[in-house]
C-alpha positions in Angstrom: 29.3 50.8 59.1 29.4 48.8 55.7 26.3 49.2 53.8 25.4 46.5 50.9 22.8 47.2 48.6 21.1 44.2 46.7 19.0 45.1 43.8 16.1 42.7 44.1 14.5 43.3 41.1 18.0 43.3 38.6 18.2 39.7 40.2 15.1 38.5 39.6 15.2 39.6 36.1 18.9 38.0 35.1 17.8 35.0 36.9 14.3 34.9 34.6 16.6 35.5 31.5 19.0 32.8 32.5 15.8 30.1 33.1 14.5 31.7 29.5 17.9 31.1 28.0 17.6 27.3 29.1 14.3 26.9 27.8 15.4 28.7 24.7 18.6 26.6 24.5 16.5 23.0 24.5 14.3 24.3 22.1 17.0 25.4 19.3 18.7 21.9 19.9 15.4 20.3 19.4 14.8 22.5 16.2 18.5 21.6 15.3 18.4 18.5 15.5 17.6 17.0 11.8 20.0 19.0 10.9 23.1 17.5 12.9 21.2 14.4 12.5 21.8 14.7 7.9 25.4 16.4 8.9 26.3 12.9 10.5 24.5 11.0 8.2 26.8 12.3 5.4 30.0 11.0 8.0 28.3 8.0 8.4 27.5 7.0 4.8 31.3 7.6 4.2 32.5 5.4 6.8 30.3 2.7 5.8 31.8 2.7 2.3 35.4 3.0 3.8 34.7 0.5 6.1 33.3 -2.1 3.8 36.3 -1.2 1.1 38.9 -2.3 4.0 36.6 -5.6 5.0 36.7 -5.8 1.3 40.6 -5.9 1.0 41.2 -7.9 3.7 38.3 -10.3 3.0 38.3 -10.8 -0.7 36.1 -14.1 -1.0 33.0 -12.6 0.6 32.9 -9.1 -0.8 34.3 -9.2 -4.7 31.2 -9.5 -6.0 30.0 -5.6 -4.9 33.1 -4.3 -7.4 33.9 -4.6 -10.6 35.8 -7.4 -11.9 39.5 -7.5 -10.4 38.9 -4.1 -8.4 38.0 -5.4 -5.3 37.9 -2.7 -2.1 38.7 0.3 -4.6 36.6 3.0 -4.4 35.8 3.6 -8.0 35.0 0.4 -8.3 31.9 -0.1 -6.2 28.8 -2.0 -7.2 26.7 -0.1 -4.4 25.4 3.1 -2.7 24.3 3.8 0.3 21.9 6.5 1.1 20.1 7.7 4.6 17.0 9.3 5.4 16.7 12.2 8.5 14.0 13.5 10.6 13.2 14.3 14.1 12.6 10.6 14.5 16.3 9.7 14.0 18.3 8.2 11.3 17.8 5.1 8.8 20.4 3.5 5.7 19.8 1.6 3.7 21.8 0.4 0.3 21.1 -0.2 -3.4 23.2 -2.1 -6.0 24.5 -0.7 -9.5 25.3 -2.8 -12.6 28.6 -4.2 -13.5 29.9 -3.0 -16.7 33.0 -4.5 -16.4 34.0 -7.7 -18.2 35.7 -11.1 -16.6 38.3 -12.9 -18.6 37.2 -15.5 -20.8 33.5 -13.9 -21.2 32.4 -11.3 -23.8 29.9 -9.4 -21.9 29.0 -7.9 -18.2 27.8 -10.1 -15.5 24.3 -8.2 -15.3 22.9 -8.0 -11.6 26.5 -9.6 -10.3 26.0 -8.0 -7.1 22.6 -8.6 -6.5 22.3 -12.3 -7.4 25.4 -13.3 -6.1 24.3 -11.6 -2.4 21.3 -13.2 -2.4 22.6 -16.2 -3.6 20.5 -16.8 -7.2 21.7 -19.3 -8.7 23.1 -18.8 -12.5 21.9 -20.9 -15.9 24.3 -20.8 -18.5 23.6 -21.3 -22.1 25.3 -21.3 -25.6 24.5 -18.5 -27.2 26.3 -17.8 -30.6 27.3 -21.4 -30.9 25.9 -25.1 -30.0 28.7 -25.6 -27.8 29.4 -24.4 -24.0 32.8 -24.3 -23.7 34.7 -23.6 -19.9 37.5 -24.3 -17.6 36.8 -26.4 -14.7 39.8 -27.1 -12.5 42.1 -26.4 -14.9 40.5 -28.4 -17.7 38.8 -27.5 -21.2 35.0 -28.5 -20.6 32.9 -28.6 -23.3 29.2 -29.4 -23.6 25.6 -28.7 -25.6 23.9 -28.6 -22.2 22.7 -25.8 -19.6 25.3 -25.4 -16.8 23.2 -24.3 -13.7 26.1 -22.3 -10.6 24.2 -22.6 -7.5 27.0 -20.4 -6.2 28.2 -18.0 -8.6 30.4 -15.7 -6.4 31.4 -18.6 -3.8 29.8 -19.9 -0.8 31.4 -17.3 1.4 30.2 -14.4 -1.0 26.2 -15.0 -0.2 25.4 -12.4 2.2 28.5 -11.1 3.1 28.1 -7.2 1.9 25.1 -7.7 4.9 27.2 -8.8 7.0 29.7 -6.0 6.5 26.9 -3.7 6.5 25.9 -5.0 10.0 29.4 -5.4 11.5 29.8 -1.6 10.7 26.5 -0.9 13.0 26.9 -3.5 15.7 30.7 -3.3 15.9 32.5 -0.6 14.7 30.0 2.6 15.1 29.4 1.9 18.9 33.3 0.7 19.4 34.7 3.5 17.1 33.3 5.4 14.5 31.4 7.3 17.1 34.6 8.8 18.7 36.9 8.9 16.1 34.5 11.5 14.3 34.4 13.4 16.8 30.6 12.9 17.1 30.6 11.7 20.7 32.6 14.3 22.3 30.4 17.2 20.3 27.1 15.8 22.4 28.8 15.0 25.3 30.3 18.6 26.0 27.9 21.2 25.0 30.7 24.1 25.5 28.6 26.8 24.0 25.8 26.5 26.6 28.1 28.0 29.1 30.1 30.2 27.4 27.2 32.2 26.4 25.7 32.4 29.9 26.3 36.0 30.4 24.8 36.4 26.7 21.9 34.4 27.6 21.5 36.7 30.8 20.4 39.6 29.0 19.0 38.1 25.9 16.9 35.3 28.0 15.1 32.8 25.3 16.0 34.0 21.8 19.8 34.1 23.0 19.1 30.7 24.5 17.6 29.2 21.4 20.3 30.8 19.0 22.7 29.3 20.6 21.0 25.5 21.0 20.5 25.6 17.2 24.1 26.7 16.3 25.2 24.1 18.8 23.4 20.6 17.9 23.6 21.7 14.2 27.3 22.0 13.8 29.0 19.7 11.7 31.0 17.5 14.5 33.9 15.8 13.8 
């Protein structure tokens, strides 16, 4: 005669510390959670910046104007930052301009606020300043004159508005298409390894175990 014996109560209590570990598990992800949230904040603010350097390169006409004169898509060269805010709420950018100091050919000082008027499209008055006389080249030909010159389009039609529209390609496009996988981001939340592998952990250490773990887990730097 075989004789199995069951203990009840051993059961009853690993399968309590299993449901505890759970519990635990959701709450240390929820607790974790600003912090993986500022950890891909940091990847995203990077790719932003890579992201509109290459646009940037590619696309010179409607994003010189966010880098210093003749530097355009070089990283040392911006004209902006981008920063992001995290809480349990989520994730926000947003972006700020810095001041030129660099000097185009044929003028004598900076172009103060380049990126910022020439984004929003603020149109430019130019007048003579240490002599009576404006003096330019327009299509290749010595202009001179006494009066105001007024640019309605200092950096180009196609320069007004197009660092937002980098900004929002990277968002609508790019992060949903690829940023998201090639980080390594996606595949972090989508396979939550640890949960499992610490099953026979979270047996005996039920909710602290559980919530150890969720912490470590959704906080980890992916990528």
């Amino acid at each position: 005669m075989i004789v199995v014996k069951f203990n009840n109560k051993q059961f009853a209590k690993d399968l309590n510390n299993i449901v505890n570990y759970s519990t635990g598990f959701i709450e240390g992800v929820n607790q974790g959670k600003t912090a993986l949230l500022g950890n891909i904040g940091v990847e995203v603010v990077e790719g932003i910046k890579d992201f509109i350097d290459a646009n940037a390169r590619v696309n010179p006409t409607a994003l010189h104007h966010v880098y210093e004169w003749y530097q355009t898509g070089s990283p040392a060269a911006r004209l902006f930052d981008i920063n992001y805010i995290s809480n349990q709420i989520g994730l926000s950018f947003n972006s700020t301009f810095r001041q030129s100091v660099s000097i185009k050919s044929g003028s004598k000082v900076p172009f103060y606020n380049k990126a910022q008027i020439i984004e929003n499209g603020i149109p430019v008055t130019i007048r003579p300043v240490s002599s009576e006389v404006l003096s330019f080249n327009d299509n290749e030909k010595q202009v001179f004159t006494k009066k105001p010159i007024t640019i309605t389009d200092p950096g180009g039609q196609d320069a007004e508005g197009g660092f937002e529209r980098a900004f929002d390609a990277f968002f609508n496009i790019y992060f949903k298409q690829s940023f998201l996988r090639t980080t390594g981001i996606l595949d972090h939340l989508n396979n939550p390894v640890p949960f499992k592998r610490n099953l026979n952990r979270g047996k005996h250490g039920g909710r602290s175990a559980g919530y150890s773990v969720g912490y470590k887990w959704i906080s980890k730097k992916a990528g």
